[in-house]
N, CA, C and O atoms as a DFTB+ gen file, in Angstrom:
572 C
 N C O
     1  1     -10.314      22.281      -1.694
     2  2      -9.178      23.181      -1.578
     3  2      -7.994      22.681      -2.407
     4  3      -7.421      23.452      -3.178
     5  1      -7.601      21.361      -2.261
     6  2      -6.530      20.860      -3.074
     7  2      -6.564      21.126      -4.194
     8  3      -5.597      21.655      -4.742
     9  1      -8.119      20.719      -5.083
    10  2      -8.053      20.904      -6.418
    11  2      -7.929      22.063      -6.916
    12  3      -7.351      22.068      -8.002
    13  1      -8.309      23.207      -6.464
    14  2      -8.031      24.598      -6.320
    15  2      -6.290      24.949      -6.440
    16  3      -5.801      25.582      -7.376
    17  1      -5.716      24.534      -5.585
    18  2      -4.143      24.599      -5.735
    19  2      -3.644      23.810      -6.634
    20  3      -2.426      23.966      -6.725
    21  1      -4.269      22.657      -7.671
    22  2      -3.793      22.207      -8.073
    23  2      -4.029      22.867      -9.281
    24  3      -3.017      23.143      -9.926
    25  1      -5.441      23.289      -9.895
    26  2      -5.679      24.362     -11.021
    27  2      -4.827      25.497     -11.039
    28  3      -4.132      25.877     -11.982
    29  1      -4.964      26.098      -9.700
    30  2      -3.677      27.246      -9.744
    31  2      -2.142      26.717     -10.717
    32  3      -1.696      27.139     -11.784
    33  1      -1.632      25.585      -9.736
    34  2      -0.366      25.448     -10.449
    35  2      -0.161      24.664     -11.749
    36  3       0.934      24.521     -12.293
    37  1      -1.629      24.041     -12.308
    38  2      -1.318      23.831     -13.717
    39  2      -1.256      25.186     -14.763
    40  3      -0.653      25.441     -15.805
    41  1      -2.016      25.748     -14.075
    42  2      -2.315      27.196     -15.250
    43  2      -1.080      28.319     -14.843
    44  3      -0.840      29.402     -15.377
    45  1      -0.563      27.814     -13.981
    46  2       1.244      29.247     -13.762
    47  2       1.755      28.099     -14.742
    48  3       2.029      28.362     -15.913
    49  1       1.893      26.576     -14.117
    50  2       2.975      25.798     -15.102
    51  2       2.582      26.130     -16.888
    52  3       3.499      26.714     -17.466
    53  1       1.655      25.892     -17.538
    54  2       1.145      25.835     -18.686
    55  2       1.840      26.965     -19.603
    56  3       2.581      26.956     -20.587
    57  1       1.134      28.097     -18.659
    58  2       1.732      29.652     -19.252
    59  2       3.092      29.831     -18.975
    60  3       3.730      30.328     -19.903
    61  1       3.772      29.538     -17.856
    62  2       5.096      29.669     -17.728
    63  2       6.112      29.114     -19.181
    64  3       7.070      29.618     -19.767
    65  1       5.323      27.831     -19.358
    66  2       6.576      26.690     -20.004
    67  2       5.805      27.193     -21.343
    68  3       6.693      26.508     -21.851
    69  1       5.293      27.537     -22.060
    70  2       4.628      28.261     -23.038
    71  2       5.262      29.196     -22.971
    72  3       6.192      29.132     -23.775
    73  1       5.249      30.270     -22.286
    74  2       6.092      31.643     -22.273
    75  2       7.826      31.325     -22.454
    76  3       8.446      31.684     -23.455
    77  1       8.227      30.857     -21.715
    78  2       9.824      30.613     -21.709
    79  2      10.127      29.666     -23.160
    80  3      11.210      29.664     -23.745
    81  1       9.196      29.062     -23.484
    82  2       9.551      28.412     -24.894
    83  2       9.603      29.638     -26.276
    84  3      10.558      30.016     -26.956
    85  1       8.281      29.984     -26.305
    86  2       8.314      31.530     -27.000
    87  2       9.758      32.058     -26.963
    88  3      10.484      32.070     -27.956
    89  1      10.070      32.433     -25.913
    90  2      11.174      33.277     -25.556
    91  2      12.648      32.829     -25.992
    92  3      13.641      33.542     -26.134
    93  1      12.502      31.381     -26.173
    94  2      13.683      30.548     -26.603
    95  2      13.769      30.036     -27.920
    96  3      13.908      28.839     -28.168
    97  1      13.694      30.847     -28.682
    98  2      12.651      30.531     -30.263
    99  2      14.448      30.275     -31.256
   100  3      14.679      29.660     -32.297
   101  1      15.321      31.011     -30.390
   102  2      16.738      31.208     -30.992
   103  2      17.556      29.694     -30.597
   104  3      18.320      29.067     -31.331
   105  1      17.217      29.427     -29.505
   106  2      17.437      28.087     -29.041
   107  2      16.815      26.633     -29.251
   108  3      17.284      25.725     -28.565
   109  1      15.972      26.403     -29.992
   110  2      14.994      25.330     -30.255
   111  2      15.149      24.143     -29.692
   112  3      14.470      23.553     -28.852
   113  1      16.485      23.757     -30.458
   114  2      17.285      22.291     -30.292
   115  2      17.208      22.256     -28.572
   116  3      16.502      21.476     -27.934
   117  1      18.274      23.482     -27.885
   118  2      18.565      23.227     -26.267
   119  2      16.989      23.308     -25.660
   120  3      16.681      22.564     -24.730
   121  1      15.974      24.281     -26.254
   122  2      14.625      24.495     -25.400
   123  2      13.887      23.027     -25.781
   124  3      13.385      22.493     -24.792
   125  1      13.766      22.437     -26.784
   126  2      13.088      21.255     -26.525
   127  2      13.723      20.049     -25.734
   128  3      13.007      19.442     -24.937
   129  1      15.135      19.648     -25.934
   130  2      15.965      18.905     -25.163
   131  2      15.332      18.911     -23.169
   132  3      14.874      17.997     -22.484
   133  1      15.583      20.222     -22.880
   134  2      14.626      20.972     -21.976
   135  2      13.827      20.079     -21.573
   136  3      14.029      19.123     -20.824
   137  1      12.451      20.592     -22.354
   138  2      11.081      20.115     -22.575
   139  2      11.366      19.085     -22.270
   140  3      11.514      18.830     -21.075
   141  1      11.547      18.115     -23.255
   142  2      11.508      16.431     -23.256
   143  2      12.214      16.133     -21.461
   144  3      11.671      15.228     -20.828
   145  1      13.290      16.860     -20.822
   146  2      13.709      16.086     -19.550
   147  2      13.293      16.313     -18.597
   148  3      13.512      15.673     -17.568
   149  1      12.267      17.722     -18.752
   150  2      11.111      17.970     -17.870
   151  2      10.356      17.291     -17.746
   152  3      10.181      16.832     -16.618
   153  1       9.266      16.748     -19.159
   154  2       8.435      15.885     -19.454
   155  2       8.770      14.567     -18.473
   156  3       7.979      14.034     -17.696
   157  1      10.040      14.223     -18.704
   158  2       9.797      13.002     -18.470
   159  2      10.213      13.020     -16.968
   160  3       9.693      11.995     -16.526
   161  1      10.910      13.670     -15.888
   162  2      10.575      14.306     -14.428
   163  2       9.625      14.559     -13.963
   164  3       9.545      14.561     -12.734
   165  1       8.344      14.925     -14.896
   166  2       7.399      15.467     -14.236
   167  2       6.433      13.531     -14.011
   168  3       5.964      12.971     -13.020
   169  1       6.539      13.126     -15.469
   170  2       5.896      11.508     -15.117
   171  2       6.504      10.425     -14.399
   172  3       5.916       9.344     -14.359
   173  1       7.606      10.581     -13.829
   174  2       8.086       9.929     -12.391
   175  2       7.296       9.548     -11.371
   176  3       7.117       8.460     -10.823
   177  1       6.769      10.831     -11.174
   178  2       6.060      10.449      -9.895
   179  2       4.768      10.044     -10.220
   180  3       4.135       9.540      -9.292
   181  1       4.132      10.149     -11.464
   182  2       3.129       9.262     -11.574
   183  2       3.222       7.505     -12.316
   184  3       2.401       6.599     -12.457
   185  1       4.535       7.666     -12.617
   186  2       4.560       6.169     -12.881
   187  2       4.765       5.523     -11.965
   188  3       4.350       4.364     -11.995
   189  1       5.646       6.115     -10.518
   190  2       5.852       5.222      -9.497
   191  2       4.908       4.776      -8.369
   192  3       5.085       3.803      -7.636
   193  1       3.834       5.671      -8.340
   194  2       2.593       6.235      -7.840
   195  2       1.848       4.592      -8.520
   196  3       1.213       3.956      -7.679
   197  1       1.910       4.137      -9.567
   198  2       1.266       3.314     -10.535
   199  2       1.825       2.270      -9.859
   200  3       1.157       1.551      -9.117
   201  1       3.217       2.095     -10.086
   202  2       4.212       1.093      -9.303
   203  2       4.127       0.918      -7.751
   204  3       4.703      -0.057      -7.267
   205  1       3.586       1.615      -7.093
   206  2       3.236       1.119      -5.885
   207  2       1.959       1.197      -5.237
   208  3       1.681       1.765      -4.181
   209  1       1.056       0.402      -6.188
   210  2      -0.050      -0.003      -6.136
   211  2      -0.313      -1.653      -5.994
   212  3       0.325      -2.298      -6.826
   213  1      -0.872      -2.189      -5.379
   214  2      -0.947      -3.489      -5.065
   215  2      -2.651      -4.096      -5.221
   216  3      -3.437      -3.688      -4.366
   217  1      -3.022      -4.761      -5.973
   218  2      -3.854      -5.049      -6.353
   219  2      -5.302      -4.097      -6.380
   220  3      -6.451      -4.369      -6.032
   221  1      -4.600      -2.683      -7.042
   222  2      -5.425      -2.007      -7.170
   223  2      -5.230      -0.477      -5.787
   224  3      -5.271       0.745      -5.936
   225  1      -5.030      -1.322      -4.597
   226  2      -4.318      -0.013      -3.796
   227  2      -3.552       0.188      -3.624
   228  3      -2.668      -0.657      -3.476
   229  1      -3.328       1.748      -3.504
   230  2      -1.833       2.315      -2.966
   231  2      -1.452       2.237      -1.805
   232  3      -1.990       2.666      -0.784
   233  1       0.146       1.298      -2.038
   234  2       0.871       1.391      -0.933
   235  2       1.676       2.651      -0.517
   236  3       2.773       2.755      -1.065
   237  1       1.250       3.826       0.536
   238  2       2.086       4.798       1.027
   239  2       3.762       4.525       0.709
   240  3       4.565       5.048      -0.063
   241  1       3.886       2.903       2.206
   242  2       5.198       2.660       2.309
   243  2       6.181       2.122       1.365
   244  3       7.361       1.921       1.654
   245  1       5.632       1.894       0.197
   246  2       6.297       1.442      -1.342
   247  2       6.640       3.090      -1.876
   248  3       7.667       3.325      -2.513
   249  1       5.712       4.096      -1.551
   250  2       5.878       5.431      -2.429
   251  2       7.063       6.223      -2.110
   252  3       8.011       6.609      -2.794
   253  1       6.713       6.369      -0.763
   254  2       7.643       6.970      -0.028
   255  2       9.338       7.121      -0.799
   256  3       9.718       8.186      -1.286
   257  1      10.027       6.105      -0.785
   258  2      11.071       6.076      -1.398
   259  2      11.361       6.722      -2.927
   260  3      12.222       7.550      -3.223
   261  1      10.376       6.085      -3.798
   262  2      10.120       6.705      -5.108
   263  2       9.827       8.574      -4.721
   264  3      10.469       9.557      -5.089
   265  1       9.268       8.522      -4.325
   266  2       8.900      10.262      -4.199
   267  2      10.358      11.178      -3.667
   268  3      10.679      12.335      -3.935
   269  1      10.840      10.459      -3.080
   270  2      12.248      10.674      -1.966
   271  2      12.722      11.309      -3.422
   272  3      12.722      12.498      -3.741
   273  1      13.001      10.520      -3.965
   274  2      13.959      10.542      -5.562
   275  2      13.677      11.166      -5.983
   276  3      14.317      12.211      -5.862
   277  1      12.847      11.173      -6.604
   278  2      11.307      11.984      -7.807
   279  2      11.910      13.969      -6.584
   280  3      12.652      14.722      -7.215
   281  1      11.671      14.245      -5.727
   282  2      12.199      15.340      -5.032
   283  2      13.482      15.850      -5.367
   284  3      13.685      16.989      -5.790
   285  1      14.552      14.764      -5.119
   286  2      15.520      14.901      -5.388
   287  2      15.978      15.464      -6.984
   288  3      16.934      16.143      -7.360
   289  1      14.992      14.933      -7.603
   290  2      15.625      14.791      -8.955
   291  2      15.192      16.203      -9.850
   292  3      15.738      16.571     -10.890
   293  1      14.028      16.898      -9.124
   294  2      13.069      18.030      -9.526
   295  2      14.401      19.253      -9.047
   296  3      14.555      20.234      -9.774
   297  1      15.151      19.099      -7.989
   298  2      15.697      20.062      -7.432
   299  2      16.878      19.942      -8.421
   300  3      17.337      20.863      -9.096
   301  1      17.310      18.610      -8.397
   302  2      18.662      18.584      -9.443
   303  2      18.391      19.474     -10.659
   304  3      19.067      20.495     -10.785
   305  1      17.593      19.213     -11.428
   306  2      16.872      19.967     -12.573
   307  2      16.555      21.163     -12.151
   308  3      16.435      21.742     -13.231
   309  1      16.345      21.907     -11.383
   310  2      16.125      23.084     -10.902
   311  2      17.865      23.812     -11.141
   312  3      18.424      24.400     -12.066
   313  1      18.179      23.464     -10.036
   314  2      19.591      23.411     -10.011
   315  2      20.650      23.441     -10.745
   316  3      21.697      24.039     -10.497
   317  1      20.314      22.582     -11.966
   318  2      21.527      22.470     -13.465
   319  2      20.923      23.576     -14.474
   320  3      21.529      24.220     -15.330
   321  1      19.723      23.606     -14.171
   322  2      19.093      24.465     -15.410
   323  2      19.026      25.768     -15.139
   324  3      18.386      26.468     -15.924
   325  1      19.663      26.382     -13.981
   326  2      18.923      27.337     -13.094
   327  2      19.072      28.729     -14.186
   328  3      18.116      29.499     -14.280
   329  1      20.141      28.929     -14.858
   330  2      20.202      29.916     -15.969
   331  2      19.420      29.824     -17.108
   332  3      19.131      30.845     -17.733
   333  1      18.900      28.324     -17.585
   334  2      18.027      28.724     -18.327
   335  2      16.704      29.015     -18.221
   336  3      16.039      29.687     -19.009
   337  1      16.284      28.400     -17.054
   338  2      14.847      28.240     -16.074
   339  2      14.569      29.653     -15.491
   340  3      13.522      29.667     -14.844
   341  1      15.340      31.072     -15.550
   342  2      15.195      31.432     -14.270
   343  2      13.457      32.468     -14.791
   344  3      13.115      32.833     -15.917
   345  1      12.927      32.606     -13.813
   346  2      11.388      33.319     -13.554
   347  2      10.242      32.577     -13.329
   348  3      10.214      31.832     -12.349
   349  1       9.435      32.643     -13.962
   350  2       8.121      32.068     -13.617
   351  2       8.475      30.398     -14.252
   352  3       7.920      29.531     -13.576
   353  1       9.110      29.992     -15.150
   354  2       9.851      28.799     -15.491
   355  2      10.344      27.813     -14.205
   356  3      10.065      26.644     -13.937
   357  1      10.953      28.522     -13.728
   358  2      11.621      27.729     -12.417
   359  2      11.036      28.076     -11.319
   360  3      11.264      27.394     -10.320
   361  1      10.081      29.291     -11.222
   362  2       9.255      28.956     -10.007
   363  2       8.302      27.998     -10.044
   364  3       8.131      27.312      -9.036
   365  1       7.597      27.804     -11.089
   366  2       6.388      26.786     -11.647
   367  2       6.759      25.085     -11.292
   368  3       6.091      24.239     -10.697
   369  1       8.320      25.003     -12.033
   370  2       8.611      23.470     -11.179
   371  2       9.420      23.525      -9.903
   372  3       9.906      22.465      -9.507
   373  1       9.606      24.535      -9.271
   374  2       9.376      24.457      -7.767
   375  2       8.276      24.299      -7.190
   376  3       8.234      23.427      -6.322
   377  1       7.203      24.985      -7.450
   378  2       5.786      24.872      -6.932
   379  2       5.403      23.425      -6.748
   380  3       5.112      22.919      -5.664
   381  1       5.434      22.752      -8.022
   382  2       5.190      21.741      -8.124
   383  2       6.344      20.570      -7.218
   384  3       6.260      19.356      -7.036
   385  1       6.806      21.019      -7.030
   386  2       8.392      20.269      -6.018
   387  2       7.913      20.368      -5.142
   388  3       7.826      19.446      -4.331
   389  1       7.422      21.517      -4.973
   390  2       6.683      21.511      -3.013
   391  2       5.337      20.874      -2.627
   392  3       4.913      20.481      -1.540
   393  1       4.640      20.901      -4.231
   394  2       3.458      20.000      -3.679
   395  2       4.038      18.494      -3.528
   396  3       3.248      17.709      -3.003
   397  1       5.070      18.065      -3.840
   398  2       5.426      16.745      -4.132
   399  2       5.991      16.456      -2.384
   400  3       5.663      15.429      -1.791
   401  1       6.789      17.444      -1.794
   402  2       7.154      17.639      -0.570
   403  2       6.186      18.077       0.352
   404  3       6.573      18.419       1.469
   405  1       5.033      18.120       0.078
   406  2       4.151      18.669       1.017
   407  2       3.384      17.752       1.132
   408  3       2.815      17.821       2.221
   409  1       2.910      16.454       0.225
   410  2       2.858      15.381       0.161
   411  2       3.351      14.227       0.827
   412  3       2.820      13.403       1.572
   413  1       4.542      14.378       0.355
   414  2       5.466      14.034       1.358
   415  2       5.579      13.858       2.706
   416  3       6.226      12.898       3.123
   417  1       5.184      14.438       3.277
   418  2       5.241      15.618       4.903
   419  2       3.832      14.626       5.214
   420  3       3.665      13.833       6.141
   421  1       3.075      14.916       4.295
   422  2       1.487      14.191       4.557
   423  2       1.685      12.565       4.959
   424  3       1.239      12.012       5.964
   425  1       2.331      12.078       4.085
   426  2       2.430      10.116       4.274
   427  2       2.969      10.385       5.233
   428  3       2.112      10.546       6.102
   429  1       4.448      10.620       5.816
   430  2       5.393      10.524       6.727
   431  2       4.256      10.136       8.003
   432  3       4.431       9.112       8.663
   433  1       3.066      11.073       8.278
   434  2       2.467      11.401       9.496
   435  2       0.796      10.952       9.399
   436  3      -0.033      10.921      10.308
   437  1       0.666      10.677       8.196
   438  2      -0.551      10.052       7.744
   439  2      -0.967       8.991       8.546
   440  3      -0.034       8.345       9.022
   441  1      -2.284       8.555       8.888
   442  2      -2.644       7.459       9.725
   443  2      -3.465       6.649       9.350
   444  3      -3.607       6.918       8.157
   445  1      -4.330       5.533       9.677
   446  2      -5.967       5.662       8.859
   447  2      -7.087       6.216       8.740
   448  3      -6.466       7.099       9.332
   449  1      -8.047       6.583       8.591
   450  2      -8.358       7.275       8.152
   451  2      -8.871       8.513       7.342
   452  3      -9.883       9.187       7.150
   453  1      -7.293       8.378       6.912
   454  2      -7.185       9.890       5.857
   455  2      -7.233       9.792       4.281
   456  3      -6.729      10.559       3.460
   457  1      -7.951       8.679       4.084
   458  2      -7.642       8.188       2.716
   459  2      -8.067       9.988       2.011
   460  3      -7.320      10.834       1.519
   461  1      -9.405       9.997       2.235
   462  2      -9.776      10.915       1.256
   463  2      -8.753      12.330       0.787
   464  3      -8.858      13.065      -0.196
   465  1      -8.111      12.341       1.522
   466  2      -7.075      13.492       1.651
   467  2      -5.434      12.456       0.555
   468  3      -5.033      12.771      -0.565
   469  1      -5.083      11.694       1.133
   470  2      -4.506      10.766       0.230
   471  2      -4.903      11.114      -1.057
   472  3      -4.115      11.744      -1.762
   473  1      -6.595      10.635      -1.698
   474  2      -6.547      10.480      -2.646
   475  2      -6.732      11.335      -3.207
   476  3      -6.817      11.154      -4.422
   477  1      -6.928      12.966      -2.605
   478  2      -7.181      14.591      -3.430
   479  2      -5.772      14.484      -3.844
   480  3      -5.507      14.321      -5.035
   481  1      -4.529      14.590      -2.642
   482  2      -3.185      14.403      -3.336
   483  2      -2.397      13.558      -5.038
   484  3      -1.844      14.100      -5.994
   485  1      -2.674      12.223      -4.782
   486  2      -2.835      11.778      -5.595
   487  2      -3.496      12.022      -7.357
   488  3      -2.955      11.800      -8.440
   489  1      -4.868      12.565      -7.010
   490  2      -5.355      13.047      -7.770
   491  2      -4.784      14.153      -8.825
   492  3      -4.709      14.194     -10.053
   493  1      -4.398      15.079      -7.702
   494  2      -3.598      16.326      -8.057
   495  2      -2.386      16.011      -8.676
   496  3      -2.042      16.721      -9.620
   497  1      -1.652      15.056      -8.318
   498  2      -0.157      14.636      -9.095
   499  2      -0.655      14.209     -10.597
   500  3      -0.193      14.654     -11.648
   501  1      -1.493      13.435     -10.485
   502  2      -2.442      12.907     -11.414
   503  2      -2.535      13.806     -12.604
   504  3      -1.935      13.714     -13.675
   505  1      -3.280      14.566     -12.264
   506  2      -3.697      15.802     -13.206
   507  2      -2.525      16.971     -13.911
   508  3      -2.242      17.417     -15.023
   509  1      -2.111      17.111     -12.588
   510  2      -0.593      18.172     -12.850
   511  2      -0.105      17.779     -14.071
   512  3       0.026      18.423     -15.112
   513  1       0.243      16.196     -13.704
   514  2       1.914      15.343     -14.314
   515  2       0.489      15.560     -16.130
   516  3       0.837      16.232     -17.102
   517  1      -0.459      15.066     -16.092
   518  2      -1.151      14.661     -17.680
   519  2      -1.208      16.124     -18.130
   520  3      -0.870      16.347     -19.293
   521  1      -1.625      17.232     -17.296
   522  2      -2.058      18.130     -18.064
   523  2      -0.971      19.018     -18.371
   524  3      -1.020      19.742     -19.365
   525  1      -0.039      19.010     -17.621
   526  2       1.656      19.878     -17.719
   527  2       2.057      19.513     -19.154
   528  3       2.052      20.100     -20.236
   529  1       2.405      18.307     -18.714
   530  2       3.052      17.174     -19.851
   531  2       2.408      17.045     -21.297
   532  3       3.006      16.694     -22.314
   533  1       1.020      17.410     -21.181
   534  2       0.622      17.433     -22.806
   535  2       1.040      18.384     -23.122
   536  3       1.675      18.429     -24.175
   537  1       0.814      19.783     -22.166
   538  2       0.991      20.964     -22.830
   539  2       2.580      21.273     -23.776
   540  3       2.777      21.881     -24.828
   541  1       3.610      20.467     -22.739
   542  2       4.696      20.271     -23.551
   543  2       4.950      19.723     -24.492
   544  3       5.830      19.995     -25.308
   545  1       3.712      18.317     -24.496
   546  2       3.783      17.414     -25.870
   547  2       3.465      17.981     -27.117
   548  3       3.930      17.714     -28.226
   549  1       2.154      19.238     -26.607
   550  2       1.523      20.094     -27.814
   551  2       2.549      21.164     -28.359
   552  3       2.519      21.478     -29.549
   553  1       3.513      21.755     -27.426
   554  2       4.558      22.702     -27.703
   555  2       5.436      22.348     -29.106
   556  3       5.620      22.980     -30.145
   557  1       5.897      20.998     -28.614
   558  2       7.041      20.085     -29.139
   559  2       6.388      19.694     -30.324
   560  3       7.215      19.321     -31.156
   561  1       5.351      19.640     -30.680
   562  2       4.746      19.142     -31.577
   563  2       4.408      19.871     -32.861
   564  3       4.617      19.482     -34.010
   565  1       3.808      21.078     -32.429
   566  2       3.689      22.752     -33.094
   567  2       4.894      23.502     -33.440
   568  3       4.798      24.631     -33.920
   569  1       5.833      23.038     -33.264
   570  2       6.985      23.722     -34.168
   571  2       7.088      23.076     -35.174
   572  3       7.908      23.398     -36.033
Protein backbone atom coordinates (compact mmCIF):
# COMPACT_ATOMS: atom_id res chain seq x y z
CA UNK A 1 0.00 0.00 0.00
CA UNK A 2 2.74 2.51 0.91
CA UNK A 3 4.55 2.02 -2.25
CA UNK A 4 1.41 2.66 -4.09
CA UNK A 5 1.07 6.17 -2.34
CA UNK A 6 4.35 6.73 -2.82
CA UNK A 7 4.18 6.16 -6.88
CA UNK A 8 1.05 8.20 -6.71
CA UNK A 9 2.92 11.20 -5.24
CA UNK A 10 6.07 10.94 -7.28
CA UNK A 11 4.11 11.02 -10.57
CA UNK A 12 1.56 14.33 -9.28
CA UNK A 13 5.17 15.72 -7.97
CA UNK A 14 7.11 15.01 -11.42
CA UNK A 15 4.23 16.40 -13.65
CA UNK A 16 3.36 19.15 -11.35
CA UNK A 17 7.09 20.65 -11.10
CA UNK A 18 7.46 19.95 -14.95
CA UNK A 19 4.20 21.71 -15.62
CA UNK A 20 4.73 24.89 -13.40
CA UNK A 21 8.32 25.14 -14.85
CA UNK A 22 6.88 25.11 -18.54
CA UNK A 23 4.61 27.72 -17.37
CA UNK A 24 7.45 29.89 -15.94
CA UNK A 25 9.48 29.94 -19.15
CA UNK A 26 9.29 34.12 -18.72
CA UNK A 27 10.82 33.68 -15.33
CA UNK A 28 13.81 31.23 -15.66
CA UNK A 29 16.35 32.86 -13.35
CA UNK A 30 13.35 33.11 -10.25
CA UNK A 31 11.84 29.37 -11.53
CA UNK A 32 15.17 27.66 -11.24
CA UNK A 33 16.37 29.58 -7.99
CA UNK A 34 12.90 27.79 -7.01
CA UNK A 35 13.97 24.46 -8.21
CA UNK A 36 17.42 24.40 -6.69
CA UNK A 37 15.66 25.37 -2.86
CA UNK A 38 13.18 22.79 -3.38
CA UNK A 39 15.80 20.34 -4.43
CA UNK A 40 17.67 20.83 -1.70
CA UNK A 41 14.35 20.66 1.06
CA UNK A 42 13.29 17.82 -0.45
CA UNK A 43 17.10 15.95 0.42
CA UNK A 44 16.90 16.97 4.11
CA UNK A 45 15.11 14.45 5.13
CA UNK A 46 17.04 11.95 3.45
CA UNK A 47 20.34 13.11 4.51
CA UNK A 48 19.26 13.21 8.09
CA UNK A 49 17.53 9.85 7.79
CA UNK A 50 21.45 8.84 6.75
CA UNK A 51 22.62 10.88 9.85
CA UNK A 52 20.72 9.01 12.20
CA UNK A 53 21.82 5.78 11.50
CA UNK A 54 24.15 4.01 13.85
CA UNK A 55 26.18 1.35 12.69
CA UNK A 56 24.09 0.64 9.94
CA UNK A 57 20.57 1.09 11.93
CA UNK A 58 18.15 3.62 12.19
CA UNK A 59 17.79 5.43 15.17
CA UNK A 60 13.86 6.63 15.35
CA UNK A 61 14.92 8.83 18.50
CA UNK A 62 17.94 10.67 16.62
CA UNK A 63 15.20 11.29 13.56
CA UNK A 64 12.59 12.56 15.23
CA UNK A 65 14.07 16.02 15.76
CA UNK A 66 15.58 16.27 12.19
CA UNK A 67 12.12 15.50 10.66
CA UNK A 68 10.53 18.10 13.31
CA UNK A 69 12.60 20.70 11.12
CA UNK A 70 12.65 19.09 7.72
CA UNK A 71 8.31 19.74 8.45
CA UNK A 72 8.86 22.90 9.50
CA UNK A 73 10.91 23.98 6.79
CA UNK A 74 8.53 22.30 3.81
CA UNK A 75 5.66 24.55 5.27
CA UNK A 76 7.99 27.65 5.44
CA UNK A 77 8.56 27.09 1.66
CA UNK A 78 5.04 26.47 1.11
CA UNK A 79 4.26 29.54 2.79
CA UNK A 80 6.93 32.17 1.20
CA UNK A 81 6.35 30.78 -2.17
CA UNK A 82 2.68 30.48 -1.90
CA UNK A 83 2.09 32.95 -5.08
CA UNK A 84 4.40 31.35 -7.04
CA UNK A 85 3.58 27.63 -6.07
CA UNK A 86 -0.08 28.02 -6.19
CA UNK A 87 -2.02 24.56 -7.87
CA UNK A 88 -0.92 21.27 -8.35
CA UNK A 89 2.83 22.85 -7.56
CA UNK A 90 2.02 23.47 -3.99
CA UNK A 91 -0.31 20.78 -3.52
CA UNK A 92 2.42 18.15 -4.63
CA UNK A 93 4.92 19.53 -1.80
CA UNK A 94 2.22 19.46 0.62
CA UNK A 95 1.43 15.92 -0.13
CA UNK A 96 4.71 15.13 0.37
CA UNK A 97 4.76 17.30 3.85
CA UNK A 98 2.08 15.07 5.00
CA UNK A 99 3.73 11.94 4.19
CA UNK A 100 6.69 13.35 6.18
CA UNK A 101 3.97 14.14 9.10
CA UNK A 102 2.26 11.04 8.81
CA UNK A 103 5.49 9.48 9.42
CA UNK A 104 5.94 11.37 11.93
CA UNK A 105 2.67 10.44 13.82
CA UNK A 106 4.07 6.74 13.04
CA UNK A 107 7.63 6.99 15.25
CA UNK A 108 5.92 9.17 17.95
CA UNK A 109 3.69 5.79 18.71
CA UNK A 110 5.79 3.19 17.03
CA UNK A 111 6.89 0.20 19.24
CA UNK A 112 8.89 -3.01 18.39
CA UNK A 113 7.94 -4.78 16.20
CA UNK A 114 7.01 -2.56 13.42
CA UNK A 115 10.16 -2.42 11.68
CA UNK A 116 8.70 -3.53 8.41
CA UNK A 117 6.31 -0.64 8.28
CA UNK A 118 9.35 1.70 9.43
CA UNK A 119 11.18 0.53 6.64
CA UNK A 120 8.18 0.88 3.67
CA UNK A 121 8.26 4.59 5.17
CA UNK A 122 11.70 5.09 4.87
CA UNK A 123 11.85 3.55 1.66
CA UNK A 124 9.25 5.87 0.32
CA UNK A 125 11.21 9.10 1.52
CA UNK A 126 13.95 7.29 -0.16
CA UNK A 127 12.52 7.12 -3.50
CA UNK A 128 10.32 10.37 -3.42
CA UNK A 129 13.48 12.65 -2.27
CA UNK A 130 15.91 10.58 -5.58
CA UNK A 131 13.23 10.45 -7.99
CA UNK A 132 11.56 14.16 -7.39
CA UNK A 133 14.98 15.60 -7.20
CA UNK A 134 16.40 14.18 -10.47
CA UNK A 135 13.46 15.16 -12.20
CA UNK A 136 14.41 18.74 -11.18
CA UNK A 137 18.08 18.02 -11.82
CA UNK A 138 16.92 16.91 -15.49
CA UNK A 139 14.66 20.20 -15.75
CA UNK A 140 17.62 22.48 -14.70
CA UNK A 141 19.77 20.84 -16.89
CA UNK A 142 17.59 20.91 -20.31
CA UNK A 143 17.35 24.49 -20.57
Amino acid sequence: MKRMVVDLLIAKAVDAIASWYTNNKGRREEADKLLRELSRLLNKPLLHMNMSKKHGCFIMRTYIPFLEKDIENLDDFISLHAPEIMGDFATTVGDFRDYLVEFYTFMKGASLGCGDELDAYLAGIERYVKETTARINSILSDR
